[in-house]
C-alpha positions in Angstrom: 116.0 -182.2 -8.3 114.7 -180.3 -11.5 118.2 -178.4 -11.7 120.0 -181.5 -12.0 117.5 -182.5 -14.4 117.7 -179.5 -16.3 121.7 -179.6 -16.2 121.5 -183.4 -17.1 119.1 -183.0 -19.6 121.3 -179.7 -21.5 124.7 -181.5 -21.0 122.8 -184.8 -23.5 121.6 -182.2 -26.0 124.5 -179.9 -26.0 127.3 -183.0 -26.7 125.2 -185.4 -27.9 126.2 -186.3 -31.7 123.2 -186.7 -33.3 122.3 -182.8 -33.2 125.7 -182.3 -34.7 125.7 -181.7 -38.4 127.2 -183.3 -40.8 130.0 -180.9 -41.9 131.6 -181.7 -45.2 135.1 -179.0 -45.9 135.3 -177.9 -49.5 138.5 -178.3 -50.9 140.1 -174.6 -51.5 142.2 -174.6 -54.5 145.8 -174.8 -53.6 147.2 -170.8 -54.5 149.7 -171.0 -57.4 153.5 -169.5 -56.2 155.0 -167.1 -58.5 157.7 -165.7 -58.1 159.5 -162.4 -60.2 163.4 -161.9 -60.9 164.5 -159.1 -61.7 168.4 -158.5 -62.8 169.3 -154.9 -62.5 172.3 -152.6 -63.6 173.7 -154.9 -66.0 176.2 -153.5 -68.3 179.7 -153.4 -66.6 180.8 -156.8 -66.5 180.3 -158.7 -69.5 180.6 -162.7 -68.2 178.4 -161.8 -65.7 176.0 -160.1 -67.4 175.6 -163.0 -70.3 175.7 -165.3 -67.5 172.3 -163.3 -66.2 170.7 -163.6 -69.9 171.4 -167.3 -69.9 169.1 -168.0 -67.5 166.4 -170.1 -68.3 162.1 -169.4 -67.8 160.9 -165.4 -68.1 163.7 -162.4 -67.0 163.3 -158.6 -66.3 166.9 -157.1 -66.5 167.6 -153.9 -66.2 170.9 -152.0 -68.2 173.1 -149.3 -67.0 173.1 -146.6 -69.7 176.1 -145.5 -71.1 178.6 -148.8 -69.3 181.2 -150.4 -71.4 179.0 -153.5 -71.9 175.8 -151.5 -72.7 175.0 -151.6 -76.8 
């Protein structure tokens, strides 16, 4: 009888809600998404390679040296 006490008696205290505490999440910030382009060998098409500088927001392009487009 005192094991099914004991077992009783764990099984009230080990679900019971009241000895549960009151957890509260802190909100993480939410990471900020970057993203980098990069246009590379630029220089031997000409439409294409203004089409490339007219894009709009920060660019990284990379020229071909010595290409018929290159000054």
């Amino acid at each position: 009888m005192s094991r099914l006490l004991l077992i009783g008696l764990w099984t009230v205290i080990a679900f019971s809600p009241a000895l549960k505490a009151d957890v509260q999440q802190i909100p993480q910030p939410q990471p900020t998404v970057r993203i980098g382009l990069i246009i590379d060998d630029l220089g031997n098409q000409k439409a294409a390679g203004e089409q490339a500088i007219d894009l709009p927001g920060p660019v990284t392009y990379a020229f071909l040296p010595q290409t018929p487009f290159t000054w």
